[in-house]
C-alpha positions in Angstrom: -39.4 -225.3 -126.4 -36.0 -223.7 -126.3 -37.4 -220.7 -125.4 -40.0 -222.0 -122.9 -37.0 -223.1 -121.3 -35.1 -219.9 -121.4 -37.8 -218.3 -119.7 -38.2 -220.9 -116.9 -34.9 -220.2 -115.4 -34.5 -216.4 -116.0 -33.5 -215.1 -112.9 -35.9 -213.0 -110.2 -34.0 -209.8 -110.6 -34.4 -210.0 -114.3 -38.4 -210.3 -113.8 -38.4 -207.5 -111.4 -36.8 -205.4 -113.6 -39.1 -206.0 -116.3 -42.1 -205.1 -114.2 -40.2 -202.0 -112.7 -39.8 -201.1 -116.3 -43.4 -201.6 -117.3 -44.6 -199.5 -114.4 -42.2 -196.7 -115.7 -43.9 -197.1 -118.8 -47.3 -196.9 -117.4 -46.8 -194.2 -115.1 -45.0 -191.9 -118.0 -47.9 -192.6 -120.2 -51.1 -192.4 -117.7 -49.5 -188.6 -116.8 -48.7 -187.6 -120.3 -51.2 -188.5 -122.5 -54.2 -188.5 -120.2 -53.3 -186.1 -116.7 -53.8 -189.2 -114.3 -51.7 -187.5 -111.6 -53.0 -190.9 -109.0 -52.2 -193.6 -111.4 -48.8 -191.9 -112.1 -48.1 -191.8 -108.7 -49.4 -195.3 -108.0 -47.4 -197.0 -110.7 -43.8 -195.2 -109.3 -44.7 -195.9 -105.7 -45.0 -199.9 -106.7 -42.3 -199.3 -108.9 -40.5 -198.3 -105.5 -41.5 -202.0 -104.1 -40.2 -203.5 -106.8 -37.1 -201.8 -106.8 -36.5 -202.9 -103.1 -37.1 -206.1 -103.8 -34.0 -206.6 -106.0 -30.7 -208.2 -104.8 -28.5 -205.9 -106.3 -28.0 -202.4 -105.3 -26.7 -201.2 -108.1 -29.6 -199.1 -109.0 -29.3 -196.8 -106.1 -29.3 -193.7 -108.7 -32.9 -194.6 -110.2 -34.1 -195.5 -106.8 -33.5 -191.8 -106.0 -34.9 -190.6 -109.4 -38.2 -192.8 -108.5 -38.4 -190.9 -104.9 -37.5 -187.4 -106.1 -40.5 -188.2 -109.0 -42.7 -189.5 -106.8 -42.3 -186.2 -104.1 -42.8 -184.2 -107.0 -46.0 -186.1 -108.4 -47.2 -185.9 -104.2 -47.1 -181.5 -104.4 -49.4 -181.4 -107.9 -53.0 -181.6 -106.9 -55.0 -184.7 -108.5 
């Protein structure tokens, strides 16, 4: 129940964060193990949403990682 609870009043940005994490994951692992160029891209340009979506601008430096990743992944041909 405790941890029910816990999870209940979690804040947004930590949920966002969690999901921007995930679609890292997914991304790193759709264009290294299998060449999916499109997912790859797919999962950084909604991990780009997400990222805008948070309250705290903190992560400025990853937001400029995601985009400079994300031009990169846009020059390779799918």
């Amino acid at each position: 129940m405790e941890s029910t609870r816990q999870e209940m009043f979690r804040g947004t940005d930590e949920w966002l964060l969690e999901d921007i994490n995930h679609l890292l994951s997914l991304a790193n692992e759709r264009l290294l193990l299998i060449g999916d160029v499109r997912s790859a891209l797919r999962a950084l340009e909604l991990a780009q949403e997400r990222m805008a979506e948070l309250a705290d601008p903190a992560p400025l430096g990853v937001r400029r990682q995601l985009a400079a990743a994300t031009a990169i992944l846009t020059t390779i041909p799918t």
